[in-house]
C-alpha positions as CSV (number, residue, x, y, z in Angstrom):
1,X,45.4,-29.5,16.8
2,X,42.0,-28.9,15.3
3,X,43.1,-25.9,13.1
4,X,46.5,-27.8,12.0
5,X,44.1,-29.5,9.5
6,X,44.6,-27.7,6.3
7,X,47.5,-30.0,5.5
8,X,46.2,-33.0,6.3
9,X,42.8,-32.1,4.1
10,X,45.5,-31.5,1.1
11,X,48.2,-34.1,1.0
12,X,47.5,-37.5,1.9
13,X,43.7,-38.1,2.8
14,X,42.6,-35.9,-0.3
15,X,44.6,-38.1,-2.9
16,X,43.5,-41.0,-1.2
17,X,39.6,-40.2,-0.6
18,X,39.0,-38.5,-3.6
19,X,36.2,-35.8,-5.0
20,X,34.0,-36.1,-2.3
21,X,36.6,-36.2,0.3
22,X,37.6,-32.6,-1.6
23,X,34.0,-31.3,-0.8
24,X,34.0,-32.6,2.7
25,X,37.5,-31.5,3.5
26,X,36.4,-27.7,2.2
27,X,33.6,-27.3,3.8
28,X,35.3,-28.0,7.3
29,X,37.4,-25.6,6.5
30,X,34.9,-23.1,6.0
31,X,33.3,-24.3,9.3
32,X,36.9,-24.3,11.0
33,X,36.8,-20.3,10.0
34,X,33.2,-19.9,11.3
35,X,34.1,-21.7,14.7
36,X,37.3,-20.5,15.3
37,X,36.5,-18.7,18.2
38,X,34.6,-20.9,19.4
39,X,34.8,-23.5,22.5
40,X,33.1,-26.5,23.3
41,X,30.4,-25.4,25.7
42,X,31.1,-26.6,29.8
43,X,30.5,-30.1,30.1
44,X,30.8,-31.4,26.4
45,X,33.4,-33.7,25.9
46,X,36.5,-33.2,24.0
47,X,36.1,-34.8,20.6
48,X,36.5,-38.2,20.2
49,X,36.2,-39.5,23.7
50,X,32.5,-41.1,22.0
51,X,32.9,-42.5,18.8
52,X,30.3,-45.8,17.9
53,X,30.6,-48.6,16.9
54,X,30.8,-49.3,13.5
55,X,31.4,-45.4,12.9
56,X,35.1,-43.9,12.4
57,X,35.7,-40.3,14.1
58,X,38.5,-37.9,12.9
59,X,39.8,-35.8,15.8
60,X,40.7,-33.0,13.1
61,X,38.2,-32.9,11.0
62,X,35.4,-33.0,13.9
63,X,34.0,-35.8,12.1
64,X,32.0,-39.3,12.4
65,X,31.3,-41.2,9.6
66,X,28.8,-43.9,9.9
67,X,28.1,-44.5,6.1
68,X,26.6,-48.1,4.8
69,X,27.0,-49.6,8.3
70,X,23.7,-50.7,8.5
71,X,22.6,-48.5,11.2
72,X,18.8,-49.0,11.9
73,X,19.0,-46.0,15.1
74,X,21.1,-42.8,15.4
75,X,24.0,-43.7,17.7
76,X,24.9,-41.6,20.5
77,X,27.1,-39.0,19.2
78,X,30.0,-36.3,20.2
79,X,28.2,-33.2,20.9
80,X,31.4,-31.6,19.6
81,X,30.5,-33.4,15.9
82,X,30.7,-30.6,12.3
83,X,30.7,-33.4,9.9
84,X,28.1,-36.5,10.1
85,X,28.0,-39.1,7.3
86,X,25.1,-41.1,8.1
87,X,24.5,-42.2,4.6
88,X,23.3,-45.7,3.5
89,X,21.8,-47.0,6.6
90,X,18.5,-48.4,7.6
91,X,17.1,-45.1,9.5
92,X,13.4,-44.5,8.9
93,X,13.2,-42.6,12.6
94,X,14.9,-40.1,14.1
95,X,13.8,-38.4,17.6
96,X,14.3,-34.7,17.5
97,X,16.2,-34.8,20.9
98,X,18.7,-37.0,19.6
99,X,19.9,-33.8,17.5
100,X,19.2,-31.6,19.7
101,X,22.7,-31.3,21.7
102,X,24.2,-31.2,18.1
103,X,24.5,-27.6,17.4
104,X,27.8,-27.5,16.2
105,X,27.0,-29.4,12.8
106,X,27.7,-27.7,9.8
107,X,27.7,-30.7,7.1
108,X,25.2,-33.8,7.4
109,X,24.8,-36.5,4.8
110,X,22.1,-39.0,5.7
111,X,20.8,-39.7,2.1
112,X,20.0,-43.5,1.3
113,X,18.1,-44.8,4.3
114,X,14.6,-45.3,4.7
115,X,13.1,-41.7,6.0
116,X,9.7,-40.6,5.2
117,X,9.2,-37.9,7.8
118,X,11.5,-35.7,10.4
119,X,10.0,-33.7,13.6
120,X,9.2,-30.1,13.0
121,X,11.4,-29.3,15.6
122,X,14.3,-31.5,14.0
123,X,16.6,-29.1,13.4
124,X,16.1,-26.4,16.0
125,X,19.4,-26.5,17.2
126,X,21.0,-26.8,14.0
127,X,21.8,-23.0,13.2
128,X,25.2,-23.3,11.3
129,X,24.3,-26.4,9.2
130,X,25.7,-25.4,5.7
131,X,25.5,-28.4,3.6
132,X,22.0,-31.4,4.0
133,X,21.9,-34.6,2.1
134,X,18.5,-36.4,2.4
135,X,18.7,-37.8,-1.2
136,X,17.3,-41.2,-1.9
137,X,15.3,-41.7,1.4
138,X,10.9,-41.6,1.4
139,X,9.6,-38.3,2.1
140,X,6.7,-37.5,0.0
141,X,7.2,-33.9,0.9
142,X,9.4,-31.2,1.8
143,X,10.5,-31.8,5.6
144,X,8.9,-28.2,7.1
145,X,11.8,-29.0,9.7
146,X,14.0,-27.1,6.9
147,X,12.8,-24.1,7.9
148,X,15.1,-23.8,11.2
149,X,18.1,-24.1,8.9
150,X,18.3,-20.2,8.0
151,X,22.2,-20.1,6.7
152,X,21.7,-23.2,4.4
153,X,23.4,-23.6,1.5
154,X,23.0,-26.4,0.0
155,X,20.0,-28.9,0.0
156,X,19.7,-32.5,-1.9
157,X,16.7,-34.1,-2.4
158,X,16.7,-36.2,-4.8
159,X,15.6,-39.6,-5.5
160,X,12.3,-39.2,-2.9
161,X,8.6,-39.4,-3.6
162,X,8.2,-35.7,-3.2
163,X,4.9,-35.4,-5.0
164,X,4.1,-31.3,-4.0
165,X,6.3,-28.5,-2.9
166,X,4.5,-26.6,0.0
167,X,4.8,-22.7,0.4
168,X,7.1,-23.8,3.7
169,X,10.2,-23.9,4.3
170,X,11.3,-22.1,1.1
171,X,10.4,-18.7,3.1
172,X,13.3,-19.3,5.1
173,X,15.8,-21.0,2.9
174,X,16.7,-17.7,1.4
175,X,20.8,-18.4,1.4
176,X,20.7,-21.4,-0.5
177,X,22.8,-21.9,-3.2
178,X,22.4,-25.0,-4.6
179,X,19.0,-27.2,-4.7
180,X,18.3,-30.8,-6.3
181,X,15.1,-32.3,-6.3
182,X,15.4,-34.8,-9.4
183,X,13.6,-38.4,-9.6
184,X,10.9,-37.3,-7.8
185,X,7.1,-37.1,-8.8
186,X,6.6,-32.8,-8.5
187,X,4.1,-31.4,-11.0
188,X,4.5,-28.1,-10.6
189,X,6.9,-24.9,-9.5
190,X,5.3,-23.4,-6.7
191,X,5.6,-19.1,-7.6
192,X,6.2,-18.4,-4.0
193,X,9.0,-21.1,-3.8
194,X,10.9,-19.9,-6.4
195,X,10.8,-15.8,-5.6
196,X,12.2,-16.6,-2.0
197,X,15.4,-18.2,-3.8
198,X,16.8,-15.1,-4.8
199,X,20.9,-16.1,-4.1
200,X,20.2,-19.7,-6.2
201,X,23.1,-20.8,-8.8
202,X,22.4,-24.6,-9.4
203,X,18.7,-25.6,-9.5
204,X,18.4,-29.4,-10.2
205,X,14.4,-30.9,-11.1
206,X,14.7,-33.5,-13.8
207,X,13.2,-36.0,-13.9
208,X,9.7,-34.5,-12.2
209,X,6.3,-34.4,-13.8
210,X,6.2,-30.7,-14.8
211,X,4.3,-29.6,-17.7
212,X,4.5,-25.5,-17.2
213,X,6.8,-22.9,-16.5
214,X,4.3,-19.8,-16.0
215,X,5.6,-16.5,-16.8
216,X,7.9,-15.1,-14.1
217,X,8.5,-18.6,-12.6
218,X,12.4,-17.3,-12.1
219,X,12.0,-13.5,-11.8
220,X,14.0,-13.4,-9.0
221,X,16.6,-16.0,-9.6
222,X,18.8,-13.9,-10.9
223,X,22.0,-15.6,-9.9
224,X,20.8,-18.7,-11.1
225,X,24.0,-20.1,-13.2
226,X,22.8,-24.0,-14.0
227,X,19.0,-25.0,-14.6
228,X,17.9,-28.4,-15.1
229,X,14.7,-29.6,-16.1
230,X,15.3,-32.4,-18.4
231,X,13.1,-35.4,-18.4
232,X,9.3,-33.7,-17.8
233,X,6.5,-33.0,-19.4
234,X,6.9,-29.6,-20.4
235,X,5.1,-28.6,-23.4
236,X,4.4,-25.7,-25.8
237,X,1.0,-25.2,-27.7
238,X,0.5,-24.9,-31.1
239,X,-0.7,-22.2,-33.1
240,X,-4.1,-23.7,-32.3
241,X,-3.6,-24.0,-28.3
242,X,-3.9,-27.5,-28.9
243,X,-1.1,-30.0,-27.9
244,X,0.3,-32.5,-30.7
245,X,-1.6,-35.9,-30.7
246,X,-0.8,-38.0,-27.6
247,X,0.3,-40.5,-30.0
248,X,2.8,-38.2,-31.7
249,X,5.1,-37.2,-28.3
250,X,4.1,-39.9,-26.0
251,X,7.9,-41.1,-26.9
252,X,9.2,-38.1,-25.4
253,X,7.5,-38.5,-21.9
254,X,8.5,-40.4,-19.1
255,X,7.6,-43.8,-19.2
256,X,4.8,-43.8,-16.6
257,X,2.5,-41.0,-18.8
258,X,-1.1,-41.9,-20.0
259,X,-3.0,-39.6,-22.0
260,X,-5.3,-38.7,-19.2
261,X,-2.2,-37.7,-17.6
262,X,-0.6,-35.5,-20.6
263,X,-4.2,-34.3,-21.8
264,X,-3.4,-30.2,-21.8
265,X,-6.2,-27.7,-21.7
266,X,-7.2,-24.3,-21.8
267,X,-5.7,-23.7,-18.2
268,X,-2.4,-25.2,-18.6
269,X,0.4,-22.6,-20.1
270,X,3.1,-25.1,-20.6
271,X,6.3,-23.1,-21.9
272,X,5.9,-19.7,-23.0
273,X,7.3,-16.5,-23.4
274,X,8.3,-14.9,-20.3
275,X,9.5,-18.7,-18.5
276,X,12.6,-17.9,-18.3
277,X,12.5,-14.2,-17.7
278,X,15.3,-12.4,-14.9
279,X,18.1,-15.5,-15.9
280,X,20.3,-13.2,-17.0
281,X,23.5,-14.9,-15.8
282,X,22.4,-18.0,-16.7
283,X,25.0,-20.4,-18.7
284,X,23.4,-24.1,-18.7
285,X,20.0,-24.5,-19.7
286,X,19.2,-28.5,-19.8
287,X,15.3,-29.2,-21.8
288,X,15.8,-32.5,-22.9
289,X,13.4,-35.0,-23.1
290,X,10.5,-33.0,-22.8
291,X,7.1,-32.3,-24.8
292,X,8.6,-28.8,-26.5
293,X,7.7,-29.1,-30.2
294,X,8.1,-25.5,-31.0
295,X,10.5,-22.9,-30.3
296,X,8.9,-19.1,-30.4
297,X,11.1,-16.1,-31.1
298,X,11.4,-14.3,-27.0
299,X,11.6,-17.4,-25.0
300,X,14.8,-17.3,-24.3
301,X,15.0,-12.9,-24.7
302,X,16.7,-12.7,-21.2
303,X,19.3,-15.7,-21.6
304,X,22.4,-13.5,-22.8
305,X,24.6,-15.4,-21.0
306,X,24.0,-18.7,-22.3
307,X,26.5,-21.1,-23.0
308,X,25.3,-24.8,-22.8
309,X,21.5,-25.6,-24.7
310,X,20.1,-28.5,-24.5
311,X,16.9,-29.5,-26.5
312,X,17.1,-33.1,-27.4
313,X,14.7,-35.2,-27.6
314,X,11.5,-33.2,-27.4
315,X,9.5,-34.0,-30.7
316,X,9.9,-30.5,-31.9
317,X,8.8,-29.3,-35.4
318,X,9.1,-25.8,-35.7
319,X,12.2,-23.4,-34.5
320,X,10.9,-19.4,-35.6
321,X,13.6,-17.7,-36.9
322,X,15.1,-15.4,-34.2
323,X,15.0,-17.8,-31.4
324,X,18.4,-17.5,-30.9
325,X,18.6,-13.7,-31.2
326,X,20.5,-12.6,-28.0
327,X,22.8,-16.1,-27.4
328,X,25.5,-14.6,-28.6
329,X,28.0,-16.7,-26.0
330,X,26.3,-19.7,-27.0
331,X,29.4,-22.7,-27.5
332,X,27.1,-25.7,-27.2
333,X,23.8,-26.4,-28.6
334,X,22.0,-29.6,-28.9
335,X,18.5,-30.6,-31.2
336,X,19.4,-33.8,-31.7
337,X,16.4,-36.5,-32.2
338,X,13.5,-34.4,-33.1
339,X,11.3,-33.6,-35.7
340,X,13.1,-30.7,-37.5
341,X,12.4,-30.7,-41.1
342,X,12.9,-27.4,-42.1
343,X,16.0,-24.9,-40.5
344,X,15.0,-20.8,-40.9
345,X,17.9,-18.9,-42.8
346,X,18.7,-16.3,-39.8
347,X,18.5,-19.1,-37.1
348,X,22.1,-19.5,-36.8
349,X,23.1,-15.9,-37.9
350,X,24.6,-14.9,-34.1
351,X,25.6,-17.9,-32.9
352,X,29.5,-17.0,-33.6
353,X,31.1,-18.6,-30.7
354,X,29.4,-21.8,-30.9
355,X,32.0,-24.8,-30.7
356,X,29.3,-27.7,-31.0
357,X,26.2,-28.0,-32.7
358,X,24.2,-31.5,-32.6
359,X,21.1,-31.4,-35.2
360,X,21.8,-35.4,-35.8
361,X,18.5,-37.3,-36.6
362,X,16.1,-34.9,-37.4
363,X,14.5,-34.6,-41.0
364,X,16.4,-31.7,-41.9
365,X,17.0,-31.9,-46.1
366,X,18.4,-28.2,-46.7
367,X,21.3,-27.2,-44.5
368,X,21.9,-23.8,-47.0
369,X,21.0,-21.8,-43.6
370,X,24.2,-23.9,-42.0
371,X,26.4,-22.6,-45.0
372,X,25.7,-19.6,-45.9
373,X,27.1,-18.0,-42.4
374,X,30.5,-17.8,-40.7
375,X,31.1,-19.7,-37.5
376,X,34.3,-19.0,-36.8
377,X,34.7,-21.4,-33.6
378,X,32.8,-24.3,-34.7
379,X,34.4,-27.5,-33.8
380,X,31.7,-30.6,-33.6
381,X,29.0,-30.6,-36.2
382,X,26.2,-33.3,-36.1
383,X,23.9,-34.1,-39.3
384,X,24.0,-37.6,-39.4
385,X,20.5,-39.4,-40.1
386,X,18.4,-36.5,-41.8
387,X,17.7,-36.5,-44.9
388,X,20.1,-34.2,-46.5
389,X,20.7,-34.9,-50.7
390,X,22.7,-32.0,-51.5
391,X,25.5,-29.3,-49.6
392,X,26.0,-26.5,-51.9
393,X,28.8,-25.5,-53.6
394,X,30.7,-23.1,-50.7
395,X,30.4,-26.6,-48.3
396,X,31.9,-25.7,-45.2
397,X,34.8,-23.6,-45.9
398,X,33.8,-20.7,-43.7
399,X,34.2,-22.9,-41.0
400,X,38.3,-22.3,-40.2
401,X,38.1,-23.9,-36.6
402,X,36.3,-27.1,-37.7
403,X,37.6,-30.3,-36.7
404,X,34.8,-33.2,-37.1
405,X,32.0,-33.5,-39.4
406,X,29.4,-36.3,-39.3
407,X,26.9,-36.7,-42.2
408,X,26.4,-40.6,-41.9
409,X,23.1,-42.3,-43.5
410,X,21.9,-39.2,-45.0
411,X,21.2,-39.2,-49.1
412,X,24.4,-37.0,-50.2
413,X,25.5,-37.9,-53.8
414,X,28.7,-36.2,-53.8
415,X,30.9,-35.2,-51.1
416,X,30.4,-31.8,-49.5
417,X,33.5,-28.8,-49.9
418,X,35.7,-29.6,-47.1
419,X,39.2,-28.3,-48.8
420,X,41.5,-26.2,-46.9
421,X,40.0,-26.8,-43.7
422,X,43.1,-27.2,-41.9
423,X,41.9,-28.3,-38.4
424,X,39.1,-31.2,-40.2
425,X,40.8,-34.3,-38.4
426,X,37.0,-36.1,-38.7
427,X,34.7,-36.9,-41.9
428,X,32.4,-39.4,-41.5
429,X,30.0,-39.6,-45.1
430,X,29.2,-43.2,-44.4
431,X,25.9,-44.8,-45.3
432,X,25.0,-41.9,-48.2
433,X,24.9,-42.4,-51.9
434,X,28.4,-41.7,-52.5
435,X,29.7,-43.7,-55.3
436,X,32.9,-41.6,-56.3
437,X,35.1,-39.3,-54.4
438,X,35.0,-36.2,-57.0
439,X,37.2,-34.2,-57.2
440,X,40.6,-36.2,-56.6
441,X,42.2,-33.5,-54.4
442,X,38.9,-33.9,-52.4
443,X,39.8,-33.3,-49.0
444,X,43.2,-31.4,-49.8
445,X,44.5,-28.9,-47.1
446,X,42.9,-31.2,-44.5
447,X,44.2,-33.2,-41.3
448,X,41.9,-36.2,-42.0
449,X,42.4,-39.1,-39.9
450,X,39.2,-40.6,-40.2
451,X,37.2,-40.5,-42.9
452,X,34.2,-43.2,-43.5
């Protein structure tokens, strides 16, 4: 009856349960393939003949779900159990032999409750646990329990005090796949950590207190798809090795920084050439709200793949020229709210698929590095709130695919060439120094349905 459960996962209780019902239900499936020959060991009882109270057990999904039930204690559970949801309860104690007799588990959620340490020996018996999910609990470091967890894949830790990442367990958490350890307090990227995480594809650490990526921090993550580091401190020197005034990005730090804090010296490397080196299938990179105010020509020499940039927020003044040399996938790239006053005239030159580009409150006044090139694909373009007075005279008629433009409270006098742009559906020219539409047939050969 067990293995009948690929229908059930895909008709009724999937429609009814939702996203996360989709994860759960395909992970049991893997686990169904993995345990397929296996039977319950002699004297284990046949699944559910325990189910507690206040839990619900599924028969085919080898499940019990004890979520926000207001469990203080870890019930007495089927030794038979592959799925446990013990989220959103009051546990701040587990004994290691109350796991012990569950070796079967292959998915276990006990994220929102009250847990600052586990037993070393905590998951000894645990061999074939794929999936952990100790988000939003109190440890203030990584459990070295982990490391008995060799086939791993997927590890949430978010939304702890985690304040330091110790050279254990990452030496044996080599499968993982997918790691989150946003909303945390984490100053640094140990080097050892990261080299052992050679099968990685979605890294999640926003929202942390980093300020450097050596040199080779990802060397060996080269599978590594999706990087987030948004919300640090990361920073890049100037030409004089000296950070910008405290006063100057203090806006772009978390909320918590002091200048003591942020003070950078001659030790600290912040970002620099070489951060980012071996991501070569990498396709999101996420920087936002970080202390990056300048962008040097190499840093991002290995991201060919690239497809998703995010810079916002950051306080950054200077972008060299051929930042953006190799990102020739590149559809989405954001600088909004920053300090940009001045764009270099090859910055955009291979950016030919991009779809959207976000430069929207900046201080940008001469966009002739926007206009003078082809992009083909472009779809969204942001340059509201600069300081733009003048497009020149070709506008934005190389850009065939465009379909919204937004150039609100910047100091145009007259409105920019948009004729012929078949696909422009979106002009927004509010809040400029436009006084007449010139010429009449304006916005000819367009599809404008708003325009402000």
């Amino acid at each position: 009856m067990f293995f009948e459960s690929s229908n059930y996962c895909t008709n009724q209780s999937v429609k009814m349960m939702g996203p996360r019902y989709k994860q759960m239900c395909f992970l049991t499936a893997i686990a169904c393939i993995i345990a397929f020959s296996c039977k319950p060991a002699e004297g284990r009882l046949p699944f559910p003949d325990i189910c507690p109270e206040s839990c619900t057990c599924d028969i085919i999904l080898l499940q019990t779900n004890c979520s926000y039930a207001n469990l203080p204690i870890l019930p007495p559970l089927n030794n038979n159990t592959m799925v446990l949801l013990f989220d959103g309860n009051l546990l701040n104690v587990v004994e290691s032999k109350q796991f012990r007799q569950l070796s079967d588990l292959r998915y276990l959620s006990m994220a929102h409750n009250q847990m600052d340490e586990i037993q070393e020996d905590f998951f000894k018996s645990q061999s074939f646990l794929i999936h952990l999910d100790l988000s939003r609990n109190k440890f203030g470091e990584v459990p070295i329990a982990l490391k008995h967890l060799r086939i791993l894949r997927e590890l949430l830790l978010q939304g702890n005090q985690i304040r330091t990442l110790s050279k254990e367990p990452w030496n044996y958490l080599t499968r993982l796949t997918i790691l989150k350890l946003d909303t945390n307090s984490i100053p640094n990227l140990p080097m050892v950590m990261t080299s052992n995480l050679g099968k990685l594809t979605n890294f999640s650490i926003a929202n942390n207190e980093i300020s450097s990526i050596p040199s080779g921090q990802f060397a060996n993550t080269t599978n590594l798809i999706h990087l987030d580091l948004h919300n640090n401190s990361i920073f890049t020197k100037t030409d004089n090795d000296v950070l910008d005034s405290f006063a100057e990005v203090s806006v772009y730090l978390p909320t918590a920084a002091t200048e003591e804090e942020y003070r950078m010296d001659d030790t600290a490397e912040g970002m620099v050439v070489g951060s980012f080196q071996g991501l070569i299938n990498l396709i999101v990179l996420n920087l936002a709200e970080n202390a990056i105010t300048k962008l040097e020509n190499g840093i991002f020499a290995d991201l060919s793949n690239l497809e998703i940039l995010n810079l916002d927020w950051n306080g950054m003044k200077v972008i060299e020229e051929d930042v953006f040399r190799i990102q020739h996938k590149l559809q989405i790239l954001t600088i909004s709210n920053n300090k940009l006053s001045h764009l270099p005239q090859r910055l955009f030159e291979d950016l030919r698929q991009l779809r959207v580009l976000k430069l929207d409150s900046n201080h940008i006044s001469d966009i002739t590095p926007l206009t003078n090139i082809h992009m083909f694909h472009l779809q969204s373009l942001y340059l509201n709130d600069n300081s733009i007075k003048t497009v020149d005279s070709r506008g934005f008629k190389e850009y065939t695919s465009i379909e919204e433009i937004y150039m609100m409270n910047n100091k145009l006098k007259h409105v920019p060439e948009v004729r012929g742009l078949a696909n422009l559906n979106t002009l927004d020219l509010s809040d400029n120094n436009i006084k007449l539409i010139e010429p009449i047939n304006a916005f000819e050969g367009t599809d404008l349905q708003f325009c402000y």
